[in-house]
C-alpha positions as CSV (number, residue, x, y, z in Angstrom):
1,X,-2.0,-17.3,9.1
2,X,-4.5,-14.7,10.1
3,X,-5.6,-12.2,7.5
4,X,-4.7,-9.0,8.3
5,X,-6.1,-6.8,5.0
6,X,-9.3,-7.7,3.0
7,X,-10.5,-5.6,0.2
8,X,-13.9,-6.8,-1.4
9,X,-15.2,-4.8,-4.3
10,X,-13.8,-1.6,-3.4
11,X,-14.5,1.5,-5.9
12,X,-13.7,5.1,-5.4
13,X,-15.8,7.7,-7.6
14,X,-14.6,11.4,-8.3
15,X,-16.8,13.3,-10.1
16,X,-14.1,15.8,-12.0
17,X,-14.8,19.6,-11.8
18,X,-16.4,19.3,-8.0
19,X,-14.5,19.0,-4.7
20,X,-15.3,15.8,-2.8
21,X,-16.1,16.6,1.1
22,X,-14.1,13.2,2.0
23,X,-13.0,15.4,5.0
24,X,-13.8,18.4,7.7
25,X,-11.2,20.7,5.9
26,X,-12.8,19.8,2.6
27,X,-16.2,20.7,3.5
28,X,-15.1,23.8,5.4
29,X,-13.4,25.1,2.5
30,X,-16.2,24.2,0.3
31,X,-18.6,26.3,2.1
32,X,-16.0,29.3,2.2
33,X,-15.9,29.2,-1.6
34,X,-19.4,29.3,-2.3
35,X,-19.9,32.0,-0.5
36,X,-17.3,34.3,-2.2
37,X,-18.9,33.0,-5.4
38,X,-15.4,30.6,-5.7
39,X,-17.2,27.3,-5.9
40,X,-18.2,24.8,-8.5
41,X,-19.9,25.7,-11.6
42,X,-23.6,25.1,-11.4
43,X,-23.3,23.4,-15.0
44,X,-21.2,20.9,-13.5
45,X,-22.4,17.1,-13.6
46,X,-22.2,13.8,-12.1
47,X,-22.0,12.4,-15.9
48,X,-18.2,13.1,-16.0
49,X,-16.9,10.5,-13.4
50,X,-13.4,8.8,-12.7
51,X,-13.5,5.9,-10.9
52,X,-9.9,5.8,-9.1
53,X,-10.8,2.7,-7.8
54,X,-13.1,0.0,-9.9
55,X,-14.2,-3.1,-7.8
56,X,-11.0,-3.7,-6.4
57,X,-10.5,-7.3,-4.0
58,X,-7.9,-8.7,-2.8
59,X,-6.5,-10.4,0.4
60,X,-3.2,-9.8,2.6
61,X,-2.2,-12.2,5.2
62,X,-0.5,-11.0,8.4
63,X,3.1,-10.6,8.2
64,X,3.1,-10.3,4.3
65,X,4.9,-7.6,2.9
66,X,2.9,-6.6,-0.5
67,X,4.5,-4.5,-3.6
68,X,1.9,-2.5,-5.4
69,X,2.9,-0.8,-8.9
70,X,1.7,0.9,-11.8
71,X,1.5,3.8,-14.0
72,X,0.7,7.0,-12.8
73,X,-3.3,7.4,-11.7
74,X,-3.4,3.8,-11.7
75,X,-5.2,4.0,-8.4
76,X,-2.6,3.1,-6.3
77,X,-2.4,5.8,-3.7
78,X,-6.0,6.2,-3.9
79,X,-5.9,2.4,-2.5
80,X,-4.1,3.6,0.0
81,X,-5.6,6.3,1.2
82,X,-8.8,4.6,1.7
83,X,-7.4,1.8,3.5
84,X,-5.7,4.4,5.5
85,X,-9.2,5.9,6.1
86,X,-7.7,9.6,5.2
87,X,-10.6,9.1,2.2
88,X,-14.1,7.1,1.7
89,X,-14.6,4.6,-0.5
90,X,-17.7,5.1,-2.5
91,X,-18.7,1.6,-2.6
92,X,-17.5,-2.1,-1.5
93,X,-16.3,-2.5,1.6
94,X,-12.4,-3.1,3.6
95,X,-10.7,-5.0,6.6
96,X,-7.9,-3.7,8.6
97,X,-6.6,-5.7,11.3
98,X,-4.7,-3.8,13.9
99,X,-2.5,-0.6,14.8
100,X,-2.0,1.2,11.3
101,X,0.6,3.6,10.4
102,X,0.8,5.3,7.1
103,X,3.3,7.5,5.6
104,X,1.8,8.7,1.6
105,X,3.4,11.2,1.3
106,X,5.9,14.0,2.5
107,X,5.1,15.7,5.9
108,X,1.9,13.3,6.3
109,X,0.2,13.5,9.3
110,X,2.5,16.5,10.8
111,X,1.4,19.2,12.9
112,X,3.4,22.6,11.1
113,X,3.6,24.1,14.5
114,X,4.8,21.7,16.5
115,X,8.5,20.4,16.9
116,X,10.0,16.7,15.7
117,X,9.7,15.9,19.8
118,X,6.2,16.8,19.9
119,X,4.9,15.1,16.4
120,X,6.6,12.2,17.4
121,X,4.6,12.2,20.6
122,X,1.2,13.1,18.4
123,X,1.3,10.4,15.6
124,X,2.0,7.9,18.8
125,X,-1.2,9.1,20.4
126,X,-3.2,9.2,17.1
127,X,-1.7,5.5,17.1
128,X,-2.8,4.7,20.7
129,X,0.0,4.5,22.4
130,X,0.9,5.2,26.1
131,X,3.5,8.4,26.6
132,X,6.0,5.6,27.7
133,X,5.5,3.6,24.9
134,X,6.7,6.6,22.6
135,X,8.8,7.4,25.1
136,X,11.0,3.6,25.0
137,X,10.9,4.2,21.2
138,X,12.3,7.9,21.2
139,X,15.6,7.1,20.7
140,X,15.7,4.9,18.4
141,X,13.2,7.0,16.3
142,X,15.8,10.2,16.4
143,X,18.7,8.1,15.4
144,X,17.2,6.8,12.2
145,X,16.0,9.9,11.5
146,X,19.2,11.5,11.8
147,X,17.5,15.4,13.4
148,X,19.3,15.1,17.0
149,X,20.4,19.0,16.7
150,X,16.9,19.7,15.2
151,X,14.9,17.4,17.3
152,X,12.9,20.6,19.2
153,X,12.8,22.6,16.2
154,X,9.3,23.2,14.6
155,X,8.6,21.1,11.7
156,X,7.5,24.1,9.0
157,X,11.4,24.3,9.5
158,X,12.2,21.5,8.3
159,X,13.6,20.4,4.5
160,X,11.8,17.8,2.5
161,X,14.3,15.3,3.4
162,X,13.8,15.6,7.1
163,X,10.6,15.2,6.9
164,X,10.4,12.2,4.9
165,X,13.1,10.5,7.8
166,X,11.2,11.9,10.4
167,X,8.4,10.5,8.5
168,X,9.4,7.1,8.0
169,X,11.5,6.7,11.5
170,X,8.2,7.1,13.3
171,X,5.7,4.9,11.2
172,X,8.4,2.4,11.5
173,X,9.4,2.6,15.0
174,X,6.0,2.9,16.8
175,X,5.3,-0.8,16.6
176,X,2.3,-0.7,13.8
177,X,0.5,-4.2,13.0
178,X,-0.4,-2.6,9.8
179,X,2.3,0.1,7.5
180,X,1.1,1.7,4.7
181,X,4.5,2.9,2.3
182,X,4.1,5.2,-1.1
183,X,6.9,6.2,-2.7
184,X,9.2,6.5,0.6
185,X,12.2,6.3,-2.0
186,X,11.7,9.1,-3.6
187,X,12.7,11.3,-1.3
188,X,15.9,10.8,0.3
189,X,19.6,9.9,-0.5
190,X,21.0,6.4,-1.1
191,X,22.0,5.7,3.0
192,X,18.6,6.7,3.4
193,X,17.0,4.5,1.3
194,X,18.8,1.6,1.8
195,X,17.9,2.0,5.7
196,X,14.1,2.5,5.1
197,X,14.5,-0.5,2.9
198,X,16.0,-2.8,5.6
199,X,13.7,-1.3,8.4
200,X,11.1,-2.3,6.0
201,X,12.5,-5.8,6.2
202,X,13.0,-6.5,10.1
203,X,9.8,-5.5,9.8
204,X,8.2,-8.1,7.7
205,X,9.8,-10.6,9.3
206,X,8.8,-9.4,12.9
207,X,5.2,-10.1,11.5
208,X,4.0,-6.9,10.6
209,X,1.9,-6.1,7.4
210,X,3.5,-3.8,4.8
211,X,1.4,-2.6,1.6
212,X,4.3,-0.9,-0.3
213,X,4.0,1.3,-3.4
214,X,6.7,2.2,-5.3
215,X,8.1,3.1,-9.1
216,X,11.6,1.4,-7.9
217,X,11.1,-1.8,-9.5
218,X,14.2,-3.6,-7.8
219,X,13.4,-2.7,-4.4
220,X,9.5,-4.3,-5.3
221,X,11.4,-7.6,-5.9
222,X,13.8,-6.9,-3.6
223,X,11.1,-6.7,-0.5
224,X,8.3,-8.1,-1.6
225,X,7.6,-12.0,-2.7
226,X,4.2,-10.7,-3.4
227,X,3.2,-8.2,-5.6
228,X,0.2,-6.3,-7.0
229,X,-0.4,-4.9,-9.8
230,X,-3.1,-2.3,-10.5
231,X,-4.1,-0.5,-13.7
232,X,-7.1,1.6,-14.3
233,X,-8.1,1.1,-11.3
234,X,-8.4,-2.5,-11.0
235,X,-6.2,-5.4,-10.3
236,X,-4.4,-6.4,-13.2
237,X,-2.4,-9.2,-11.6
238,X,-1.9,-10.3,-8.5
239,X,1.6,-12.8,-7.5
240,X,5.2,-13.8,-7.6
241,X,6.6,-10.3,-7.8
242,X,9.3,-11.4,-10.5
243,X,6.6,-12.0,-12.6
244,X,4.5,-9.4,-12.2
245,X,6.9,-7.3,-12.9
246,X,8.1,-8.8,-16.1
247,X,4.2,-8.1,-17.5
248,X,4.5,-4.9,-15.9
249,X,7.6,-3.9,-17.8
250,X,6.2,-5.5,-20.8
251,X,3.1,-3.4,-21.0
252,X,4.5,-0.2,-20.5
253,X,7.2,-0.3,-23.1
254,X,6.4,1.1,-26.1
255,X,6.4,-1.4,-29.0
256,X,8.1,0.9,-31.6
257,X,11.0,1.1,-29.8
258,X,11.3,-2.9,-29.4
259,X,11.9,-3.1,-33.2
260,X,13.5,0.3,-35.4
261,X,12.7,0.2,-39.1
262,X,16.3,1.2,-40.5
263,X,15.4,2.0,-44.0
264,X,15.2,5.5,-43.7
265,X,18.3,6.3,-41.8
266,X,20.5,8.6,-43.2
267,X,23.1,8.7,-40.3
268,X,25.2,5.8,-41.5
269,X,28.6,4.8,-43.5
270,X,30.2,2.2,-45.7
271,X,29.6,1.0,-49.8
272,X,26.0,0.7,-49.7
273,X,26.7,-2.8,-50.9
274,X,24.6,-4.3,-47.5
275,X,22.2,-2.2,-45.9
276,X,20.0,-3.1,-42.7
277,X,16.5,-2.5,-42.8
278,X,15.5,-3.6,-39.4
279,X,16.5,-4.0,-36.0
280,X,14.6,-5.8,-33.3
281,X,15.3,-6.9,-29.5
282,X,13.5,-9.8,-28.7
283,X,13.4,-12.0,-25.5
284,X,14.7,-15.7,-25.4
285,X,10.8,-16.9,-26.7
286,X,11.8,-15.0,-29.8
287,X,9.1,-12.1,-28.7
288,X,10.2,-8.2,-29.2
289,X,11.6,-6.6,-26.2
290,X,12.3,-3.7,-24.9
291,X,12.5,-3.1,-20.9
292,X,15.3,-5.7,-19.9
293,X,17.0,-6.2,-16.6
294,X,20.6,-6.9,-15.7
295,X,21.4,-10.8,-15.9
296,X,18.7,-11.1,-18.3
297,X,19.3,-13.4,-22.1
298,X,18.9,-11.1,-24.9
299,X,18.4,-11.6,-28.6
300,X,19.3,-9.2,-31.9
301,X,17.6,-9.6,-35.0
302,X,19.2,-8.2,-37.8
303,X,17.6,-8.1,-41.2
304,X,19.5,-6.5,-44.2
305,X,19.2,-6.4,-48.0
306,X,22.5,-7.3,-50.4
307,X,23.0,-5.8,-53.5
308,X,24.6,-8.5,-55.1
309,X,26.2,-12.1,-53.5
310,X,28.6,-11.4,-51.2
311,X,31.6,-13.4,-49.8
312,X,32.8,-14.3,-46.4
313,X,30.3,-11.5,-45.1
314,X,30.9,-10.2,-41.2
315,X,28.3,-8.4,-39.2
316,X,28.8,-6.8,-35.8
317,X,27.3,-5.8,-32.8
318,X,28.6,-2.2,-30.9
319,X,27.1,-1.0,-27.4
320,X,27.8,2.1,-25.9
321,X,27.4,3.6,-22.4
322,X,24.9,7.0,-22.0
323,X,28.0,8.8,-22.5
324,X,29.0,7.5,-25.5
325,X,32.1,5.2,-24.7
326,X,32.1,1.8,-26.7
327,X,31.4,-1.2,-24.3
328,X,32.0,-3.9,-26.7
329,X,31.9,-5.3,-30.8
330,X,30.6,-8.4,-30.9
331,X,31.2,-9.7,-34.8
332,X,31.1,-13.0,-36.4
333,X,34.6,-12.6,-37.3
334,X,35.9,-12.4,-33.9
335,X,33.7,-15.3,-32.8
336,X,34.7,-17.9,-35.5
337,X,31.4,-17.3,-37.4
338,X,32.3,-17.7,-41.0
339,X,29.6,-17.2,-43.1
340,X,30.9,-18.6,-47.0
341,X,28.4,-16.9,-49.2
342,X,25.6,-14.3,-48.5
343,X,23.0,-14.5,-51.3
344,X,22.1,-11.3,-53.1
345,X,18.2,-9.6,-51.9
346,X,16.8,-9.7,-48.3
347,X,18.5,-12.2,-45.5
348,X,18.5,-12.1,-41.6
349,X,20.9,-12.9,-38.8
350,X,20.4,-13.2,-34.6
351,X,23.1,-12.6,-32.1
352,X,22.0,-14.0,-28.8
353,X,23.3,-12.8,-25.4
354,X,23.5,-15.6,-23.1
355,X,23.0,-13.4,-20.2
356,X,23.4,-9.3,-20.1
357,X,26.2,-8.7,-17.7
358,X,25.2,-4.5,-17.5
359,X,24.5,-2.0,-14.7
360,X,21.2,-0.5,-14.8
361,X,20.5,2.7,-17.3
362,X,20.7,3.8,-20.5
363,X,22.6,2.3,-23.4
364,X,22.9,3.0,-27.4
365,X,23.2,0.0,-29.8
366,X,25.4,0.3,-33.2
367,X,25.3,-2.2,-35.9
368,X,27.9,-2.8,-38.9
369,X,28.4,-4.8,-41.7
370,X,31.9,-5.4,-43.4
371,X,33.8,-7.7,-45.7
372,X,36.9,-9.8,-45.4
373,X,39.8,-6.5,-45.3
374,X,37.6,-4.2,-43.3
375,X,35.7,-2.6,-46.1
376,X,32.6,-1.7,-44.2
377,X,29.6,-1.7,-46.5
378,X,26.4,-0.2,-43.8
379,X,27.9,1.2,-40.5
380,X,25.0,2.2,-37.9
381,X,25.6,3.5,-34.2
382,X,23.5,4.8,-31.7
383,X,21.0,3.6,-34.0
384,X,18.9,1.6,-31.0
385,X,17.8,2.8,-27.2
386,X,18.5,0.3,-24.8
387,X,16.8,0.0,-21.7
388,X,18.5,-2.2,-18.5
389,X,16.2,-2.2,-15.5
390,X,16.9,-3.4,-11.9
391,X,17.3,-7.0,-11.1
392,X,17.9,-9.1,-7.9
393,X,20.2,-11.3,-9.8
394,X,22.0,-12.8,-6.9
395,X,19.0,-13.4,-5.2
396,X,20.2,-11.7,-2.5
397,X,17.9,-9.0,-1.9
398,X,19.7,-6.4,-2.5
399,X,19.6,-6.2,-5.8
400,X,21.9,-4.5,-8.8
401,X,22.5,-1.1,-8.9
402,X,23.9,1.7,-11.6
403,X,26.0,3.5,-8.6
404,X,28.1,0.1,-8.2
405,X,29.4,0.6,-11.9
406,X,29.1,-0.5,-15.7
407,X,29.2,-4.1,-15.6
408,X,28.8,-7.1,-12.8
409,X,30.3,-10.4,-12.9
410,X,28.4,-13.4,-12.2
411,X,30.9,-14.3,-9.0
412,X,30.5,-16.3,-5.7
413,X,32.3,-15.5,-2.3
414,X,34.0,-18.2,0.0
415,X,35.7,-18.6,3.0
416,X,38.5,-21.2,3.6
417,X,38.0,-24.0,6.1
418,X,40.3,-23.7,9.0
419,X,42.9,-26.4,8.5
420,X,42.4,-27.0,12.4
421,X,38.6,-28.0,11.0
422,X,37.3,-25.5,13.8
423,X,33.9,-24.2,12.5
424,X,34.2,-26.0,9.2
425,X,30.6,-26.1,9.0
426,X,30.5,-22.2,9.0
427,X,32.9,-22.5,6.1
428,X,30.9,-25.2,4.4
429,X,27.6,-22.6,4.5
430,X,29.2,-20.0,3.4
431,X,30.7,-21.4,0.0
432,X,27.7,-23.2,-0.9
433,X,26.5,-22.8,-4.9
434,X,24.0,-19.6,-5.0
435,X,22.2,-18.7,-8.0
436,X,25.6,-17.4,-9.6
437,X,26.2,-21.5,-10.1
438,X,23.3,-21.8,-12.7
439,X,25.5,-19.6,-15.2
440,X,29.1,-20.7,-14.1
């Protein structure tokens, strides 16, 4: 397959207290300040540098759709910007194959003056295409949009929303080889998004080129195979999107929170008998955890001291939703867990979590331990964060999402055959095992 992008030791210096003349309007506005004594400081240097971009490379191959993530100042709409030639690299050099069509932000690439009609017809021109070209696509690019009533109404009229549609509807719509995406998802409701997100689609699989940036984590898996992820400017990792993501999340959780020393917490109940000291959340290779997604394994470590040996010892596990209602107890009791004798001085104990059936969002863990006759000797809740991210789950690119409720079921759908045995083969694809069967 052709390649449509190439990037091949691309860097992008600012120098911070000086305005870079990447453009006309820079340099014009430059000049202006100067003369009304406005501009930089003569005492400014070239010594106090940020490289946005630090030898960057990397290859895209026509028709890929690409995720590109990280923190904030990572470099990735700096990437894009470049490629989008709006900015200059300041060394290495780029390849990009075809028509391109770039939407970075809100409003991008709109002339204030002019109405929806008459941008539409400008960014088709800037894109080199015939008036009846933008013309055949006019339609189409109104009713995504959703602006009929406010098609001939100037744009410094419009609300942030509409121009984010307007936005989208024509980068999408105007046939580009090449589309540049940051953070289209942020602006918007849900309809919205989940349209841009399937436009985004036909258009990936109609061959075109799509370098998406996003902090939505599930729609990066969702769309993209391939993902890229940048930090400090450079290219961390570069592959299966799943698994980039999972580093992702990884380095960006904070590691106090994966583990919460419990000794000093006053906020808790019971004889004082058993009291935990530690709380972790680990992963199923035993690792501390934080960021975990829906459908993901869990593990709790729990470690405790006893005062003195203790009999037929139960401990439980409490979660609550963000709004404090209790989701579940998890205890040995309840499970058949008997534990005979629990030795006096420091012991641990690990619930595992086969898979974490949850919505994404926030959710507080409580811990206990009792004795046989519900005499709770440490009771602790909300004592723990927890953190359930996006997943595609069912594979089916979609992915799970907090507005569809608390908890998901791992499930499969099936139609009956026809007891005629008309289209029994339609039946037959239709009930086959998806992912869900790996759990079932």
């Amino acid at each position: 397959m052709p390649r449509s992008i190439l990037v091949d030791r691309l860097s992008k210096k600012y120098t911070l207290g000086e305005t870079q003349n990447t453009m006309l309007r820079d340099a014009l506005v430059n000049t202006l300040r100067r003369f009304t004594g406005r501009g930089a400081r003569a005492g400014s240097s070239g010594s106090n540098c940020l490289w946005a971009l630090n030898e960057i490379s990397f290859e895209v191959q026509q028709g890929e759709v690409v995720g590109l993530i990280g923190r904030n100042g990572a470099g990735k709409s700096t990437l894009l910007k470049v490629l989008s030639r709006i900015t200059y690299p300041t060394s290495g050099r780029m390849e990009v194959q075809g028509r391109v069509a770039s939407l970075l932000e809100v409003g991008t690439g709109f002339h204030e003056e002019l109405t929806g009609r008459e941008n539409i017809y400008l960014n088709g021109s800037i894109l080199g295409m015939s008036k009846r070209e933008i013309e055949s696509s006019m339609d189409q690019i109104v009713s995504f949009a959703d602006i009929d009533g406010f098609l001939d109404t100037p744009i410094k009229r419009y609300s942030s929303g509409m121009r984010m549609r307007l936005g989208f509807s024509v980068a999408a719509h105007l046939n580009p080889d090449v589309l540049f995406v940051d953070e289209v998802l942020a602006v918007g409701d849900v309809g919205f998004q989940k349209k841009c997100l399937g436009a985004m689609r036909e258009l990936g699989s109609g061959g075109r080129t799509i370098l998406f940036v996003s902090h939505n984590l599930a729609a990066i898996e969702n769309l993209c195979k391939r993902t890229i992820w940048v930090s400090g400017g450079k290219v961390q990792m570069d592959g299966d999107s799943r698994e980039v993501i999972k580093a992702y999340l990884k380095s960006v959780s904070v590691p106090e929170q994966s583990g919460v020393d419990l000794t000093a917490v006053d906020t808790r109940s019971g004889t004082g008998l058993v009291r935990f000291t530690r709380l972790e959340l680990c992963g199923p290779d035993g690792l501390e955890q934080h960021a975990v997604h829906s459908g993901d394994p869990l593990v709790l470590k729990m470690q405790y001291v006893c005062q003195r040996p203790m009999p037929h010892l139960h401990f439980g596990f409490r979660l609550f939703s963000n709004l404090g209602t209790k989701l579940t107890d998890l205890h040995t009791w309840g499970t058949g867990f008997d534990i005979p004798m629990t030795p006096a001085g420091p012991g641990a104990i690990t619930l595992e979590i086969d898979f974490l059936n949850l919505m994404p969002g926030t959710y507080y863990i409580g811990i206990w331990a009792a004795s046989n006759g519900g005499e709770f000797h440490d009771v602790l809740d909300h004592v723990m964060t927890l953190e359930v991210e996006p997943s595609d789950y069912f594979g089916s690119g979609r992915g799970i999402e907090s507005r569809f409720g608390l908890i998901f079921f791992p499930c499969r759908w099936k139609i009956p055959a026809p007891e005629d045995g008309s289209n029994s083969s339609l039946a037959d694809a239709i009930s086959m095992p998806t992912t869900c069967d790996s759990i079932a």
